[in-house]
Steps between C-alpha positions, in 0.01 A plus 500: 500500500168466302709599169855348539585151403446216778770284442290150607703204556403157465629220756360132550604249718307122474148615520560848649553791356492890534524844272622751676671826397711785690183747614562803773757387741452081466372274278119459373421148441225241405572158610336181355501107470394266284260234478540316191358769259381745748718735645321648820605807569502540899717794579517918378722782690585834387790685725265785722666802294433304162123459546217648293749464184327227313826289610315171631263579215796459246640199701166339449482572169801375378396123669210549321679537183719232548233225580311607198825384302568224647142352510439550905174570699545729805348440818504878642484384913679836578234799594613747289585250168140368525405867512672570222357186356159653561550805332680369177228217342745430178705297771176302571656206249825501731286439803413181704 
């Protein structure tokens, strides 16, 4: 899965939202919610047979992307996003 397309979706709903995307058998997803200009990102699973694929990776990513345009921070409260957050120090601007 590492080199096909993940076709991430977008959904919000008030201050919640998720990406998720069709991964293995079910559906890898990041979940989030706002406060005010901070979305905190609480919440990554990757289907069992869809791990080690850089899936939640790409999930992540694509948040990250999208705060950046629209002026966000990030507060990474999920293990492996603050991981991720870690490893990556060009996000450091994004974070709170």
């Amino acid at each position: 899965m590492a080199d096909e397309t993940l076709d991430i979706q977008h959904e919000k709903r008030g201050d919640n939202g998720r990406y998720w995307a069709l991964a293995g058998d079910g559906e890898a997803e990041l979940t989030y919610r706002m406060r005010g200009d901070v979305m905190v990102i609480d919440h990554t699973f990757t289907p069992p047979e869809a791990r080690g694929k850089n899936v939640a990776q790409r999930l992540v990513e694509r948040a990250v992307d999208e705060a950046r345009e629209s002026g966000l921070k990030i507060d990474p409260v999920c293990p492996y996003v603050a991981k991720l957050f870690q490893r990556r120090p060009e996000w450091a601007p994004l974070h709170v």
